[in-house]
N, C-alpha and C positions, 0 to 999 in steps of 0.2 A: 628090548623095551626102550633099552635109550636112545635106540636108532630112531626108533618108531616117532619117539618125543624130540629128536632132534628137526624129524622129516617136516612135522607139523610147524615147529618153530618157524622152519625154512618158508614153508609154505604159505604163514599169516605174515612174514615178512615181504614175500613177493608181493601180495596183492597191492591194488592199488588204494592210494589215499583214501578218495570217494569212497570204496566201498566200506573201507575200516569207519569214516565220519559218516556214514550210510547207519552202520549198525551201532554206533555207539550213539547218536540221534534216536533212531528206534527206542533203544533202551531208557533213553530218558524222557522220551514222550511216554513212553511206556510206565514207568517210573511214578511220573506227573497225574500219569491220567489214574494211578492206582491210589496214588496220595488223594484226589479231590474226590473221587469216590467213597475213601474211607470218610473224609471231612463231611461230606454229604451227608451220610448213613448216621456216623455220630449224630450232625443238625436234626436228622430226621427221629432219632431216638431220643434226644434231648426233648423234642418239640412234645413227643407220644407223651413222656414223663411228666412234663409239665403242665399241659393239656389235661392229663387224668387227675391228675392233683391238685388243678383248679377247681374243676367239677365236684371230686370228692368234698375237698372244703367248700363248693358252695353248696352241696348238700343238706348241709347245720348251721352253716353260717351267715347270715342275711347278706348281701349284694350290695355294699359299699357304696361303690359307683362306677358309671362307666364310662366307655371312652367317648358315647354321645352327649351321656352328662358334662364331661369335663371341656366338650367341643362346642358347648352351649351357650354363647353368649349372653342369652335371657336368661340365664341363672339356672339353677336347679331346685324350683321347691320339692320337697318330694318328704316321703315319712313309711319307713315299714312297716307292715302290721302283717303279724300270721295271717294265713288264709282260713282259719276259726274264726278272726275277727273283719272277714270282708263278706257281704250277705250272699245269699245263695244266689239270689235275683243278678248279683255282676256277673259271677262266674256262667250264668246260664248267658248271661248277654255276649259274654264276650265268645262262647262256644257257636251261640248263634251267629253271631255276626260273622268270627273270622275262622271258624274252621268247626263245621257238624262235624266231622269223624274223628273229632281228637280221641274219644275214647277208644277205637276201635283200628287207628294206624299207627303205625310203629315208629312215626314222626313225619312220614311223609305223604302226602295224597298225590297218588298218582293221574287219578282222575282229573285234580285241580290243576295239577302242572299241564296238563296236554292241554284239559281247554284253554288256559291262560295261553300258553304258548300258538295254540290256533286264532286265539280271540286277535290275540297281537300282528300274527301274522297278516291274517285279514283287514290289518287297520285300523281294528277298534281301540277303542281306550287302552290303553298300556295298564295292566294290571301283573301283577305274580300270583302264584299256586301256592305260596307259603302259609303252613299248619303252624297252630301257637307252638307247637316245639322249636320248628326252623327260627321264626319271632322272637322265643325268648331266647335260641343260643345265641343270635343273632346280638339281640340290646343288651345280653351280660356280656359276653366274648371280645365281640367285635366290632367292626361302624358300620355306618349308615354309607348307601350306596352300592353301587354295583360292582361286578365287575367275575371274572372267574376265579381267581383268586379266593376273593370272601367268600362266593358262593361255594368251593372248595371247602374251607374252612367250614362255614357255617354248615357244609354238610355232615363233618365230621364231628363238630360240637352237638350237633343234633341225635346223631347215633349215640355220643359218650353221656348224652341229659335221660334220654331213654331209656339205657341198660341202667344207670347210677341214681339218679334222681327219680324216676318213678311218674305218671301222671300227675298226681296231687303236686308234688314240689314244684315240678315244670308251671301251673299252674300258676302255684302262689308267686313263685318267681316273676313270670310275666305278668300278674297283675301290679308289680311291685315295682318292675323296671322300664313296662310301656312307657312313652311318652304318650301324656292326655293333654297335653294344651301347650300354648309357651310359654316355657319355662317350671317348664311342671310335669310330673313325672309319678306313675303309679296311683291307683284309685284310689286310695287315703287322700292323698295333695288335692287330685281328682273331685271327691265328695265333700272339704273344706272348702275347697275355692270356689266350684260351684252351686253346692246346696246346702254352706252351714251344717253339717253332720258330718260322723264318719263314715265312713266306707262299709261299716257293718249293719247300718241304718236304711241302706239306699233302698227306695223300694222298685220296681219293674220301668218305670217308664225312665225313673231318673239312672239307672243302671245302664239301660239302651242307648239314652242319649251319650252318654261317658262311651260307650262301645262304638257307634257311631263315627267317633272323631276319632277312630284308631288308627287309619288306614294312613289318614294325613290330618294329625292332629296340631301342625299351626295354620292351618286352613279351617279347618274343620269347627264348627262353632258347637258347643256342651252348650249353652243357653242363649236362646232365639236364633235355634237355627231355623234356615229355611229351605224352601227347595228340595233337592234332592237330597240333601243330607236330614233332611226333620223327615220324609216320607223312609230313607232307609231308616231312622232310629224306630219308629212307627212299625214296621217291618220286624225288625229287631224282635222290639215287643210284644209281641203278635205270639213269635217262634217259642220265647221263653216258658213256656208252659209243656210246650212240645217237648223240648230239651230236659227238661225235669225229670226226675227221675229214671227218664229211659238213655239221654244223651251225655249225660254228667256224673253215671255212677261209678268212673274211674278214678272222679275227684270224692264223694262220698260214699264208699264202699266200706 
């Protein structure tokens, strides 16, 4: 045996330089690439943990603010109110306006993503396929904008609001952290600023028009609008009857 171990010795000493800086390189590229890996996976179990544990607290916990509130140079009026104390007429509005199947997808409409996605293609108006789910992980979690990134994220805060939070909360939530105008935020802010009441008051046409400026609410005009925006809250209104009962019974069940 100690020949055998002398032979080897002999033999890793014959070789050439190269080869020995050859394999001791390997091993520390090797080395490096298992180091950033592990770093990786921690980042990525870190992110899982924290992620769940926002969610879960904003399950009970009213929605502070967020990073569009805090990027909002026009201030952030804004006031939370349970969704007991927001009328049935907003919730049916905003169902009508920006997403019929909220009760019946699992956060995401797939039907809405292709057309949007074809609509765009073709030329037309730039619009997205996002469900008040996607909207609200979207104005609690993260910002405003594009990019794959967010939409990455906001896909994943969309799944974590679905299984944890439930329709209803999702709901209340998004009517709480929408942006309705500038510098104003959520349908309480919403129904003081423009109809004098709160938000539990609002009746059919004043609820439409608040749903209306959703899409692009500092553009968007809540009182005297015209144009295309006063015909879609009109629309709106219309649908709200429809949605009752049969469209909304995920939020009142």
């Amino acid at each position: 045996m100690g020949g055998n171990r002398d032979w080897d010795e002999l033999r890793n000493e014959r070789q050439p330089i190269s080869v020995k800086h050859r394999r001791r390189g390997g091993a520390a590229r090797s080395g490096f690439a298992g180091r950033l890996i592990g770093i990786v996976v921690q980042l990525l179990l870190a992110f899982i943990v924290l992620s769940v544990a926002q969610v879960v607290i904003y399950k009970f916990v009213p929605v502070p603010v967020t990073v569009t509130m805090l990027a909002d140079t026009n201030g952030d009026r804004r006031a939370w109110v349970p969704i007991g104390r927001i009328s049935r007429a907003m919730v049916d509005a905003a169902i009508a306006g920006e997403d019929g199947k909220f009760c019946s997808h699992l956060g995401f409409d797939t039907d809405a993503m292709r057309a949007a996605y074809q609509r765009n293609q073709d030329g037309g108006r730039i619009r997205g396929g996002s469900t008040i789910s996607q909207q609200a992980a979207k104005n609690t979690f993260l910002w405003q904008g594009g990019g794959y990134v967010r939409k990455a994220l906001e896909a994943w805060y969309t799944v974590l609001i679905e299984a944890i939070w439930g329709k209803r909360r999702i709901m209340e939530v998004y009517l709480n952290v929408a942006e309705t105008g500038i510098g104003t935020y959520g349908v309480e802010a919403a129904a003081q600023r423009y109809f004098n009441q709160p938000a539990k008051n609002l009746g059919t046409l004043e609820a439409a028009r608040i749903a209306a400026a959703f899409p692009q609410p500092k553009v968007r005009a809540v009182i005297g609008a015209t144009g295309r925006v006063r015909r879609h809250g009109n629309v709106i209104a219309a649908r709200e009857s429809t949605v009752r009962g049969d469209y909304d019974v995920c939020v009142y069940k």
